[in-house]
Backbone bond lengths (Angstrom), bond angles and torsions (degrees), N, CA, C in turn:
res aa  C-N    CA-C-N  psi(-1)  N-CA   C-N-CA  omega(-1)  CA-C   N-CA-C  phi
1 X - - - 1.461 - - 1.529 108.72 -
2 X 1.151 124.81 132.94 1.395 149.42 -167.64 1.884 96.70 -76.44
3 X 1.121 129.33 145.17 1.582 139.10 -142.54 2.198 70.76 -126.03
4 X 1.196 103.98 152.18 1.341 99.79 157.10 1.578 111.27 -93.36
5 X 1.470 99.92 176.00 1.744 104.38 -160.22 1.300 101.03 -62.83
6 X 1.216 132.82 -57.64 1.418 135.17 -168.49 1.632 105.43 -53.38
7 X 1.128 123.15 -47.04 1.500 123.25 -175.89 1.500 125.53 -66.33
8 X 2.286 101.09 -33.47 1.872 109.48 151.46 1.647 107.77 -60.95
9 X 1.046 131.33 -15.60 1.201 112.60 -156.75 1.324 100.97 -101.64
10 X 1.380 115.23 -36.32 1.822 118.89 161.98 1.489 118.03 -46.23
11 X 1.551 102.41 -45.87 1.397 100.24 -176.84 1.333 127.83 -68.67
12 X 1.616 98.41 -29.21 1.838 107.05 -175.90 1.629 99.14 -67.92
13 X 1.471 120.74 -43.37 1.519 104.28 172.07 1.508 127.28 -83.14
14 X 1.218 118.29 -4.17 1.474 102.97 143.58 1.426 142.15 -46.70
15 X 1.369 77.46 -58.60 1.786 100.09 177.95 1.522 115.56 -53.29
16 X 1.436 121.73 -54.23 1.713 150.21 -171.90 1.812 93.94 -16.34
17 X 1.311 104.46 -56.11 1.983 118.18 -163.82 1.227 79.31 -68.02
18 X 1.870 143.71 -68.45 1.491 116.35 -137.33 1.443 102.09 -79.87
19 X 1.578 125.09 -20.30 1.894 128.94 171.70 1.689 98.46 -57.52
20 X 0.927 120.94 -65.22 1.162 136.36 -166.11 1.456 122.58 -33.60
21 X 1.712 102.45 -46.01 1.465 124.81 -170.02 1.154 106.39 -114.76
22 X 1.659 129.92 10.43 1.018 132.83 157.49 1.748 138.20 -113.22
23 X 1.693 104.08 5.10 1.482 143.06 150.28 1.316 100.47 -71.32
24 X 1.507 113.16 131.74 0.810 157.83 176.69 1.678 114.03 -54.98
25 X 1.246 122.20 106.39 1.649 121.64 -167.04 1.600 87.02 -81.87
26 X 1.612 106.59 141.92 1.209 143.79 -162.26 1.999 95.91 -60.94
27 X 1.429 140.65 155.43 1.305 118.93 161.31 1.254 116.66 -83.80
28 X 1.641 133.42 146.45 1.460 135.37 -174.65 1.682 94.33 -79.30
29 X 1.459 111.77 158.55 0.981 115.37 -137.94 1.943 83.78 -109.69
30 X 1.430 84.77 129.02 1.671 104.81 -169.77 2.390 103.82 -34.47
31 X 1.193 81.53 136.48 1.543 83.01 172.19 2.033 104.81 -90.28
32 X 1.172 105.80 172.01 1.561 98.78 168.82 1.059 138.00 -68.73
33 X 0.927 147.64 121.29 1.558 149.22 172.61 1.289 112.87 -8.63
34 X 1.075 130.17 -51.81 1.715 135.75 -167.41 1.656 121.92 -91.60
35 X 1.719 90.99 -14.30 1.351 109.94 -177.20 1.466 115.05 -75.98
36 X 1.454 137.03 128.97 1.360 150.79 -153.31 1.439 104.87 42.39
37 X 1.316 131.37 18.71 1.375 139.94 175.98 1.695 107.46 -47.15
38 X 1.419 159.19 80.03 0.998 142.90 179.22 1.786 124.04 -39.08
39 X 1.218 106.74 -7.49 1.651 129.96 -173.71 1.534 73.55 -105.83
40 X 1.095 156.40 -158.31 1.288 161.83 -167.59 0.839 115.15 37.04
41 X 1.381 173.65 2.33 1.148 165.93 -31.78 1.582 110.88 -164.11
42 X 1.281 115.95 -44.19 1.410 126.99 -157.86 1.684 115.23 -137.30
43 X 1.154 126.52 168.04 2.141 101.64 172.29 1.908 88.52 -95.39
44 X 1.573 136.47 -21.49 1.303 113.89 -179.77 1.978 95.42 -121.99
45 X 1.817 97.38 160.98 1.072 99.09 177.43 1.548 118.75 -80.50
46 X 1.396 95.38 -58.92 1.849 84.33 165.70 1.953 79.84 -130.27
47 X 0.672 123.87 -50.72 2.146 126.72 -166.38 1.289 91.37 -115.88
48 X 1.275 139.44 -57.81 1.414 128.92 -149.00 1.691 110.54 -89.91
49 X 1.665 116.65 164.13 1.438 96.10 -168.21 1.369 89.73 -101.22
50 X 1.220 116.22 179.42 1.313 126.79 171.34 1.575 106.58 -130.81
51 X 1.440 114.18 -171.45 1.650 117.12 -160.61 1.485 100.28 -94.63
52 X 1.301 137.35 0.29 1.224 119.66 -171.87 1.745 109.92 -53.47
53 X 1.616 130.64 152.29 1.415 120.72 -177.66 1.505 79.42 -113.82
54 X 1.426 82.12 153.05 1.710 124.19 175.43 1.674 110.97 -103.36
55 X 1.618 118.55 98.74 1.305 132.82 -161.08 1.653 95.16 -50.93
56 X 1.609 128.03 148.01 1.108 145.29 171.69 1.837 98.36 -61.16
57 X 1.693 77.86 124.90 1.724 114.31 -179.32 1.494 105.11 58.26
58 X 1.036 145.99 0.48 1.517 142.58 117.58 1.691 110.89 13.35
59 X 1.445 119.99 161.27 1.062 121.73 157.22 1.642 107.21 -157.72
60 X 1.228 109.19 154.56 1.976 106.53 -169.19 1.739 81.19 -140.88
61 X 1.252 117.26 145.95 1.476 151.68 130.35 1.394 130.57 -60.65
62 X 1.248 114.19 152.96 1.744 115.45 170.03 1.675 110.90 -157.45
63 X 1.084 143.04 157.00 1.523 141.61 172.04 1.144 82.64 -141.39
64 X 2.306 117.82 139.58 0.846 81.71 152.72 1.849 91.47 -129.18
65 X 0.925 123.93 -137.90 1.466 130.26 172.08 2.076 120.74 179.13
66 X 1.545 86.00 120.83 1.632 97.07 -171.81 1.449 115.97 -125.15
67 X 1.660 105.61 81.08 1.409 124.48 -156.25 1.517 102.86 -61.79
68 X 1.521 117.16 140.41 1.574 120.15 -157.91 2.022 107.21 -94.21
69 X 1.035 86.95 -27.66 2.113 72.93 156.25 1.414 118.04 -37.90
70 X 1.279 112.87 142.62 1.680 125.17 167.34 1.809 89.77 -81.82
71 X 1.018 115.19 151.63 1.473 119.93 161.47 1.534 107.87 -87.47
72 X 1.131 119.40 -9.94 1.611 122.07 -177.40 1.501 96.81 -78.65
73 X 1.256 119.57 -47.68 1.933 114.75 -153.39 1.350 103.10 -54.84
74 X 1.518 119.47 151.73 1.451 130.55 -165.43 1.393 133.45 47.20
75 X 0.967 114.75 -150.86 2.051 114.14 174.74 1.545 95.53 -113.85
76 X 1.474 103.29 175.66 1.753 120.59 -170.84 1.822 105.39 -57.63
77 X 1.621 96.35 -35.80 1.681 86.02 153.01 1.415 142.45 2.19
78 X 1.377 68.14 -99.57 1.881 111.86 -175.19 1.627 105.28 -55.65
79 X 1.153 78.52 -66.84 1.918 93.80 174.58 1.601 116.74 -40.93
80 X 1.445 124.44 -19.61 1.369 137.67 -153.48 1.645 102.68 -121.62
81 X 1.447 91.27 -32.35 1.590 91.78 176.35 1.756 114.88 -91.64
82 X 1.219 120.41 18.51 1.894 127.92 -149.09 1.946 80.86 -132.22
83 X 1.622 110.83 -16.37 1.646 114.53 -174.43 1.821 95.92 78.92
84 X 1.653 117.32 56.04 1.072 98.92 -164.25 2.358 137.25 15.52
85 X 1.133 69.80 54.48 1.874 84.71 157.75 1.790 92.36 77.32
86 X 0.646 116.36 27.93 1.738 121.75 177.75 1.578 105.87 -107.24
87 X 1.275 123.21 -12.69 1.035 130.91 176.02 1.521 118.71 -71.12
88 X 1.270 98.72 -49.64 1.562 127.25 -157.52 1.690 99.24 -58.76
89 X 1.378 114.41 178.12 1.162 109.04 172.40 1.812 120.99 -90.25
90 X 0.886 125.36 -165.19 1.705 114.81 -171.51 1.493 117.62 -167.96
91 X 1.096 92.36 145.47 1.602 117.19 -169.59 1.696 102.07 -73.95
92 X 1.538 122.95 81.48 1.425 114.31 -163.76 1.679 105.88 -101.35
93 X 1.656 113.97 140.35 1.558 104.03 -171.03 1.523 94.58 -124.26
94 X 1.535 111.72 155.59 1.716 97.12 163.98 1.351 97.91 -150.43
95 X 1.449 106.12 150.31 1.377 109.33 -155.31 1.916 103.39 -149.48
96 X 1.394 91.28 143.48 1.813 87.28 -177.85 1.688 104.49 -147.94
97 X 1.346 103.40 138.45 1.338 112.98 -166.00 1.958 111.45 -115.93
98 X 1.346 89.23 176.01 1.705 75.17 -165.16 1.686 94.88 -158.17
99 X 1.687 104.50 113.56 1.644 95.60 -172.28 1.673 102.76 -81.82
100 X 1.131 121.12 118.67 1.568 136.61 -178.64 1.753 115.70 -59.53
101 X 1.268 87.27 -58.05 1.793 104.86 160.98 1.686 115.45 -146.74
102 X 1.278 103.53 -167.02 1.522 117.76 -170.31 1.732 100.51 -58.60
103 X 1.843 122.87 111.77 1.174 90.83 179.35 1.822 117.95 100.28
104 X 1.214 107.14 -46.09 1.974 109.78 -176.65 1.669 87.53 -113.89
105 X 1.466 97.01 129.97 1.568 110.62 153.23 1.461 101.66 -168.57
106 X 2.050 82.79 152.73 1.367 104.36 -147.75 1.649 104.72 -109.43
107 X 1.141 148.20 152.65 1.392 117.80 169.80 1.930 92.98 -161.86
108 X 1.668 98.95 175.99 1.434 111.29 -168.73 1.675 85.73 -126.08
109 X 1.682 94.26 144.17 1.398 97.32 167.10 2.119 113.00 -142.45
110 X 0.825 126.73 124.35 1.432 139.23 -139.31 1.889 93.99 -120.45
111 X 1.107 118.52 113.35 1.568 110.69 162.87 1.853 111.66 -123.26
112 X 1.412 113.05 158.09 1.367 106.76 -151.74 1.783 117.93 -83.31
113 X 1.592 120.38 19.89 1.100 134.82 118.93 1.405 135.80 -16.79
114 X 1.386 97.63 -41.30 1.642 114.75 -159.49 1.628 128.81 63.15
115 X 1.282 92.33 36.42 1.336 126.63 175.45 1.851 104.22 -77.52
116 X 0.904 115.38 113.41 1.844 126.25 172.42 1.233 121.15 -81.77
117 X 1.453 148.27 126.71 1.435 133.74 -171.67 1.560 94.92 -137.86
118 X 1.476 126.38 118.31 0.983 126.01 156.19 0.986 141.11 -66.39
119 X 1.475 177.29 158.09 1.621 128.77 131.40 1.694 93.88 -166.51
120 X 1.795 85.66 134.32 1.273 103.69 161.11 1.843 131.06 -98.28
121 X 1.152 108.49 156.32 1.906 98.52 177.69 1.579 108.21 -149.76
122 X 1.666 88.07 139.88 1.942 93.47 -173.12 1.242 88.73 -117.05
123 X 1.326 119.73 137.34 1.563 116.39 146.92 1.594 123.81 -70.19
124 X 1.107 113.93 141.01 1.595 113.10 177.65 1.256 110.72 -113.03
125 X 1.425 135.22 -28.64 1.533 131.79 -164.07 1.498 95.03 -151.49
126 X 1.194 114.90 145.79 1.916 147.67 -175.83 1.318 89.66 -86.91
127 X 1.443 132.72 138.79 1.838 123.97 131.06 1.743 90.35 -65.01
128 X 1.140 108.14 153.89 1.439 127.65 146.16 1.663 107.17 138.80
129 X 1.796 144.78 -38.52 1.285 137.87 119.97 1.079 97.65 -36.74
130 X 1.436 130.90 -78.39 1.768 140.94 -112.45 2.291 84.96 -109.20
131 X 1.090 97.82 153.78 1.564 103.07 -169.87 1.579 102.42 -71.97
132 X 1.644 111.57 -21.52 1.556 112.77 -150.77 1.739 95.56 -138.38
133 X 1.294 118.59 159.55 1.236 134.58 152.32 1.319 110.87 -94.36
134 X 1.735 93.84 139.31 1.960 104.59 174.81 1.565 104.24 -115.91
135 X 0.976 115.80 158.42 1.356 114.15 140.01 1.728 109.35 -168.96
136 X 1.194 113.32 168.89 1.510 118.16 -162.91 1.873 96.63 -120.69
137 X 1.408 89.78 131.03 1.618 108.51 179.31 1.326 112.11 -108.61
138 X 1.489 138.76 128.12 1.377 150.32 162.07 1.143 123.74 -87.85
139 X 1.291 156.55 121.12 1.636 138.45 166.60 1.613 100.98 -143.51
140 X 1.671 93.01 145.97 1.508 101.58 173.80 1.611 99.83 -138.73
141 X 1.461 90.49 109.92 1.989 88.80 170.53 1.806 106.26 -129.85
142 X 1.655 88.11 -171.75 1.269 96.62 -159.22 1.883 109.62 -149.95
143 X 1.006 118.42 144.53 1.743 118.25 158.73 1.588 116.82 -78.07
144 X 1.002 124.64 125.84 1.451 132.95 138.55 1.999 85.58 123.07
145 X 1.485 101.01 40.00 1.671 95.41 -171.81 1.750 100.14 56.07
146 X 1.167 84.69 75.68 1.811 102.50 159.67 1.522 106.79 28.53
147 X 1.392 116.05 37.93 1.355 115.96 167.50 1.545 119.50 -108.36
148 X 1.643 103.94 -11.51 1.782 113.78 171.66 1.391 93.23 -130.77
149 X 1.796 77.08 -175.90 1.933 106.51 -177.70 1.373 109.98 9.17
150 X 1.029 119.49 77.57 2.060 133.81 154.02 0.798 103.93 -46.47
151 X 1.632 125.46 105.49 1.643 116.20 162.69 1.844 104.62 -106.41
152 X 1.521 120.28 115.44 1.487 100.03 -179.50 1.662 96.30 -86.54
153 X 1.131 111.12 -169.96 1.703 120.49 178.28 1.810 107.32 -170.99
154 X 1.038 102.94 132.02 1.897 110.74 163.31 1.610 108.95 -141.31
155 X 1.420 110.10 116.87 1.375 127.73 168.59 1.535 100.97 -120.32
156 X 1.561 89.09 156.28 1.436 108.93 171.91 1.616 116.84 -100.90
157 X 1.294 123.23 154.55 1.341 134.62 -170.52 1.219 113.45 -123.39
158 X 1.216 130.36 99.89 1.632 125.03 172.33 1.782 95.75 -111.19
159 X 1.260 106.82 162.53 1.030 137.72 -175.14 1.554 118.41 -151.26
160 X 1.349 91.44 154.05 1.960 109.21 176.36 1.535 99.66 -141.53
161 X 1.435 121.40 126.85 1.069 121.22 154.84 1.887 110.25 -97.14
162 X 1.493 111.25 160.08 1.580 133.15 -153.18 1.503 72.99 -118.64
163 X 1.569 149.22 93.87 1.062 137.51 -158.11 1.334 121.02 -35.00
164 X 1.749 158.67 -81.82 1.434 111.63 164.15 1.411 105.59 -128.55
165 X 1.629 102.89 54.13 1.515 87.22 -179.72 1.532 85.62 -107.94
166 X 1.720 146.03 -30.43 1.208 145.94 175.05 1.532 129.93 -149.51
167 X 1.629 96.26 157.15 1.671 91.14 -164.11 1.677 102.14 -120.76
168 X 1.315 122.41 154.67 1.300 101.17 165.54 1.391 100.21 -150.28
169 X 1.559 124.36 -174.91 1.002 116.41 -141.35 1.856 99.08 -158.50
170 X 1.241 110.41 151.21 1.625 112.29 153.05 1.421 106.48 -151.35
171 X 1.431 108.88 152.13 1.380 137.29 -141.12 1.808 98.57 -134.26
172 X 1.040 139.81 63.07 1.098 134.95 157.92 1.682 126.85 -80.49
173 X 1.835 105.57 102.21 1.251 82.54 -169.29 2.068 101.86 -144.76
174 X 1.319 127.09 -177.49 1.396 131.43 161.21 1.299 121.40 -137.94
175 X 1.790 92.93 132.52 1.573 119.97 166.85 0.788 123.65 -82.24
176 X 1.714 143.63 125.58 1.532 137.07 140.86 1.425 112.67 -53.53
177 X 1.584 105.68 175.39 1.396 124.45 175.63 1.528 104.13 34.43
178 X 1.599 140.46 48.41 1.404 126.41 167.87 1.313 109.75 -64.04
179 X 1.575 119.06 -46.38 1.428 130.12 -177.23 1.542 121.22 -65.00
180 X 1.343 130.07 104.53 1.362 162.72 167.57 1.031 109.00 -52.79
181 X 0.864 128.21 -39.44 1.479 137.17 -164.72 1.461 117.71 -142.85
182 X 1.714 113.78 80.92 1.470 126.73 -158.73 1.636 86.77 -62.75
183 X 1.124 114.35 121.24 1.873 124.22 154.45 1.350 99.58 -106.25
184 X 1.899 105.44 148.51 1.234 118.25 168.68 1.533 117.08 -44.68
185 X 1.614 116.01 120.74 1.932 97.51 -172.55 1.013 120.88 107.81
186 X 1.416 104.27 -39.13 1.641 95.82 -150.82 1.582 97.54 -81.89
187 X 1.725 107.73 174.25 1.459 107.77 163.37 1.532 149.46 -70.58
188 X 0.749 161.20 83.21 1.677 136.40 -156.72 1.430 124.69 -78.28
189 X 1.438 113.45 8.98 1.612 113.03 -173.84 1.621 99.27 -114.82
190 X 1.197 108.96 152.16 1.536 98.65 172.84 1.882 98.62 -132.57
191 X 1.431 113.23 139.54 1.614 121.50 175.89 1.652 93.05 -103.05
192 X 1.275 118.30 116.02 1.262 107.91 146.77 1.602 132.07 -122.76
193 X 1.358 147.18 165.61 1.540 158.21 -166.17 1.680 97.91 -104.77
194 X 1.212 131.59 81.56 1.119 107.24 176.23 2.132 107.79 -92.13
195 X 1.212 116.91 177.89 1.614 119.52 -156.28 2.005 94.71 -155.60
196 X 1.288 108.38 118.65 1.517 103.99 -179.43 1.255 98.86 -148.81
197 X 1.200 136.52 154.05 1.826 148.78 -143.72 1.231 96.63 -175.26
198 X 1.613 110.19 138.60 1.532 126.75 168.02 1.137 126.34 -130.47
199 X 1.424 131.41 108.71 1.901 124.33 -166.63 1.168 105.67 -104.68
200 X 1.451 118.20 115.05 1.866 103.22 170.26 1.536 99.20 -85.90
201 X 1.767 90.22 147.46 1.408 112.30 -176.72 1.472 113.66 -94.97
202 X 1.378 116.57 -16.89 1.593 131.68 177.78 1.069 106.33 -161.21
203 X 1.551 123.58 -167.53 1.267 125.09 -175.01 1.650 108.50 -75.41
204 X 1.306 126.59 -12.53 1.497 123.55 -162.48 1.851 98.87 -122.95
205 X 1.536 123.19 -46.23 1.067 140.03 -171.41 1.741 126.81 -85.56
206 X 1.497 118.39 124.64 1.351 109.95 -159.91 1.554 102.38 -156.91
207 X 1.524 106.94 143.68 1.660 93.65 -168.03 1.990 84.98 -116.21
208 X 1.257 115.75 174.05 1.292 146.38 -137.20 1.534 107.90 -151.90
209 X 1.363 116.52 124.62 1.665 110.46 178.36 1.651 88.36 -146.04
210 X 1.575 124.56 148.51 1.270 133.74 -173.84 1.676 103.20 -142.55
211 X 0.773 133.11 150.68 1.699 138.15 139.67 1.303 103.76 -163.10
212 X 1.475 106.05 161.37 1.479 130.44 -170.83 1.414 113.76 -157.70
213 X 1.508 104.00 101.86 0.952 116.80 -151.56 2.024 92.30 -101.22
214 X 1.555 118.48 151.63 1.678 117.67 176.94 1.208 84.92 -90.26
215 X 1.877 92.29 144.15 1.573 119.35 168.42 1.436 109.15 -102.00
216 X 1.473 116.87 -33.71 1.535 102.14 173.92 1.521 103.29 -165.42
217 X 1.183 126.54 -154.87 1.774 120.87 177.11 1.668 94.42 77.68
218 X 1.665 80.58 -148.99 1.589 91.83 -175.01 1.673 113.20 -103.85
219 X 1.698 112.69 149.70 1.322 107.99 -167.56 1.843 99.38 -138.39
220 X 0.826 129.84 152.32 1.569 146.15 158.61 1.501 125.94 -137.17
221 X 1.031 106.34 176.04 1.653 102.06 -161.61 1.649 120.17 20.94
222 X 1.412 90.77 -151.61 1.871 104.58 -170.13 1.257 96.27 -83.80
223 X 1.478 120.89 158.93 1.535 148.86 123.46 1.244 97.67 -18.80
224 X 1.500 106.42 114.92 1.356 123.57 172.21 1.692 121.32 -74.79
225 X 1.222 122.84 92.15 1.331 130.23 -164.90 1.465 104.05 -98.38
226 X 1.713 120.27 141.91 1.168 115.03 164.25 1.635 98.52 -150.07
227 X 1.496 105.87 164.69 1.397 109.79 -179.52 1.992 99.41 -149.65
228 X 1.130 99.73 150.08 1.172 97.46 -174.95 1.823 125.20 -166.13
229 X 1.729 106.86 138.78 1.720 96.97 -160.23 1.852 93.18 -111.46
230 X 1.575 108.98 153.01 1.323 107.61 -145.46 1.571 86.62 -157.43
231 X 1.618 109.34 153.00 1.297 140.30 -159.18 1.496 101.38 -123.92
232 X 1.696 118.17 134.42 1.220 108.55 164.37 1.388 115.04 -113.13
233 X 1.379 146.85 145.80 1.429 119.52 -169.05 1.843 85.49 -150.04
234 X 1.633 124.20 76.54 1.651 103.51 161.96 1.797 97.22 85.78
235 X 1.070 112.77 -125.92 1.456 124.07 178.54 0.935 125.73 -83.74
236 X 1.583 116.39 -32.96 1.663 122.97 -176.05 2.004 98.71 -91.51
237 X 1.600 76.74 156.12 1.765 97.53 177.83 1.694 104.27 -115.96
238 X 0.821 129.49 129.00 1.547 114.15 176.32 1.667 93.85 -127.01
239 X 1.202 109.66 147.14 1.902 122.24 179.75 1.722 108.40 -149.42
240 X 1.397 103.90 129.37 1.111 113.96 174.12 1.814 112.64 -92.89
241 X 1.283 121.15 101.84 1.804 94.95 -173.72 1.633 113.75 -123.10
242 X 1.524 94.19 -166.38 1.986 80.41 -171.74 1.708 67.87 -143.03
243 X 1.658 108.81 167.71 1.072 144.65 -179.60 1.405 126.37 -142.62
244 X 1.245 121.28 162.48 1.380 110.08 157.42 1.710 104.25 -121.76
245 X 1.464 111.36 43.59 1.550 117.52 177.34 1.485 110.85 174.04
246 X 1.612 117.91 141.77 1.432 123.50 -141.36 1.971 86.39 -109.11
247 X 1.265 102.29 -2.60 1.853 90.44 172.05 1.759 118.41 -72.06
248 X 0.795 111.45 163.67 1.860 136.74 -172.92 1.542 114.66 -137.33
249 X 0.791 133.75 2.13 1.658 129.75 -158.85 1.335 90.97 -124.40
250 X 1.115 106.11 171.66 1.777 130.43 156.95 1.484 119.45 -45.52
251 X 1.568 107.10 -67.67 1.234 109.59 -161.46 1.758 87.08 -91.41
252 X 1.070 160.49 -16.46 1.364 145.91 162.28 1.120 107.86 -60.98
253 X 1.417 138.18 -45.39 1.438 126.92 173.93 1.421 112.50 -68.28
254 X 0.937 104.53 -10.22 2.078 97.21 -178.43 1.752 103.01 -105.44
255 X 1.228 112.91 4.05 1.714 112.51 158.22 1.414 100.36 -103.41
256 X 1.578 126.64 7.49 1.570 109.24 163.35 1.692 114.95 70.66
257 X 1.507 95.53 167.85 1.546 91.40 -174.84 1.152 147.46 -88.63
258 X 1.260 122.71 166.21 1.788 122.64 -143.55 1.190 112.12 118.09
259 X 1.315 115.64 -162.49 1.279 126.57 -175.50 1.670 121.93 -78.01
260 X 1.253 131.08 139.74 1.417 154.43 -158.91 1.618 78.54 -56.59
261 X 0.865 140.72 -84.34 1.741 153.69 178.70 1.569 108.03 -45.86
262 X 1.156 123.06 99.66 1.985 98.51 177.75 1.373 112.25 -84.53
263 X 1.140 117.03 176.24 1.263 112.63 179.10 2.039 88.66 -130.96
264 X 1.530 91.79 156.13 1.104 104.63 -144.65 1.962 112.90 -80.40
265 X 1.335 139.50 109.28 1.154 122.65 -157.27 1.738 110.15 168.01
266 X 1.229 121.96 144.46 1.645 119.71 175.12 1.381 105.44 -33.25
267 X 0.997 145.10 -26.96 1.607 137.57 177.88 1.917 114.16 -146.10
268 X 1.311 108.94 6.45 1.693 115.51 179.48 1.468 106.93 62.43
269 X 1.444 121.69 21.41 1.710 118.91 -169.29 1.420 113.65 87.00
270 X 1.222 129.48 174.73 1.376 151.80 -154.67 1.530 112.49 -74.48
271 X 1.809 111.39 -27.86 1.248 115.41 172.08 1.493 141.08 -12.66
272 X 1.826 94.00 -63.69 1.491 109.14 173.71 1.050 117.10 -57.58
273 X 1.368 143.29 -21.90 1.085 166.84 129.79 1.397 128.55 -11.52
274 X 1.697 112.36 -42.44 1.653 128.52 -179.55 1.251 103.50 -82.23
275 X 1.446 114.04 175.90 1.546 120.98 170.55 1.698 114.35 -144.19
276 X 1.348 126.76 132.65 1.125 131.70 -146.33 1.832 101.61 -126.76
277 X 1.063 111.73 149.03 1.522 130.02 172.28 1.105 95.64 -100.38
278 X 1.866 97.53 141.43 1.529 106.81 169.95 1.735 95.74 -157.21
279 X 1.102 107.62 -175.18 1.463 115.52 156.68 1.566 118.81 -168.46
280 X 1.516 127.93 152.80 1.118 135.50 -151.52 2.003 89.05 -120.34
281 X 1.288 112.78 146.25 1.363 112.43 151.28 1.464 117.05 -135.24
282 X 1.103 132.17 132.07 1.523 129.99 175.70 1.596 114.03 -118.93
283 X 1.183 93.13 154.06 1.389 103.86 -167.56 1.737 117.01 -135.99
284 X 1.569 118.34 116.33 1.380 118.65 -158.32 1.662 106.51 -104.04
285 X 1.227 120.50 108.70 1.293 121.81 170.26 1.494 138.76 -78.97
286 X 1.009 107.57 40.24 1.529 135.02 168.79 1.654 134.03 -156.98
């Protein structure tokens, strides 16, 4: 028997709330792989960047500091009386980034050299379809506040996260102008492979290993090695690390280790050789 119209029409809005709440809510739309990642922690591991994205109009912080004592000079003494190398003076950088859009952020990074670091970064590929994260890094810096030696640089960044107990990383990338000191011959570009890994040890605690080793161009001193143990607390990152070289930038890590300046020679002196305390803190504003 047929309902009259007014009585279908009562019923269809009865009903409307139990259809309504029994359709299926739409899925929210996947966040990134790296994003609240507890293995993710930071956008660099100790120098190199990694793929974490920086949410649109976002902004992140960093301090870092790469105190210029060798930890080698003298006996445990000396070393003990200097506040193991905390004393000394230091290579301090500060740097602030700014995600532009979904994915692109741009940022300036300044160390007290007067060394200038530009650099922009796009992500291109997600882990989560795809096995790996990409993204492509740009930087153009300079000495004397970008008034000498221009070194530009673009490496690529892939990544794998170990879901969140570890992340690791490769760094294939090229510097202009590495060479300081044009010699007849010599090269001025440097290719290097850099390789960086992160293990959390608990929910807050996580150690850090880096090197970047040159693939071809021009090279001086050592393979810039660093390793480093690190705190997570909320927004801030705090890392305690050691080195055997007081550079931070692009084109300082692709002149290898020793001093930010080389000096000119089969190895630039004994430098590459020392190992230095530093520590990085970052700070996430969102």
């Amino acid at each position: 028997m047929l309902l009259p119209l007014s009585r279908r029409a009562l019923l269809v809005v009865a009903l409307l709330p139990v259809a309504v709440q029994a359709s299926p809510a739409p899925d929210p739309p996947a966040a990134p792989c790296d994003e609240g990642n507890p293995a993710v922690p930071d956008f660099t591991s100790i120098n190199l960047p990694t793929t974490l994205r920086l949410p649109r109009h976002k902004v992140a912080f960093r301090v870092t500091h790469r105190f210029a004592r060798p930890l080698g000079d003298g006996d445990f003494g000396d070393l003990a009386g200097d506040f193991f190398g905390f004393d000394s003076g230091a290579q301090i950088g500060f740097e602030l980034r700014f995600g532009l859009f979904a994915g692109t952020q741009l940022g300036v990074y300044r160390t007290s050299d007067r060394t200038i670091q530009l650099f922009a970064q796009q992500e291109l590929m997600q882990q989560g379809r795809r096995p790996i994260g990409l993204a492509a890094y740009v930087t153009y810096e300079g000495d004397d506040n970008l008034h000498v030696n221009d070194a530009p640089g673009v490496a690529l960044v892939l990544s794998r996260t170990l879901g969140t107990r570890a992340a690791v990383y490769a760094v294939p990338g090229w510097v202009g102008n590495t060479n300081l000191i044009d010699g007849e011959g010599e090269e001025n570009n440097t290719f290097f492979l850099g390789f960086a890994g992160r293990l959390r040890l608990s929910e807050v605690y996580a150690i850090v290993g880096e090197v970047v080793p040159r693939i071809g161009g021009h090279r001086h001193q050592e393979t810039q090695l660093d390793f480093a143990f690190e705190r997570r607390a909320g927004g801030h990152n705090f890392q305690i690390n050691f080195g055997n070289a007081l550079g931070s930038t692009l084109a300082q890590i692709a002149r290898g280790g020793g001093p930010v300046q080389h000096e000119h020679g089969e190895h630039g002196g004994e430098e590459g050789r020392q190992w230095y305390i530093g520590f990085n803190l970052s700070r996430k504003f969102y």
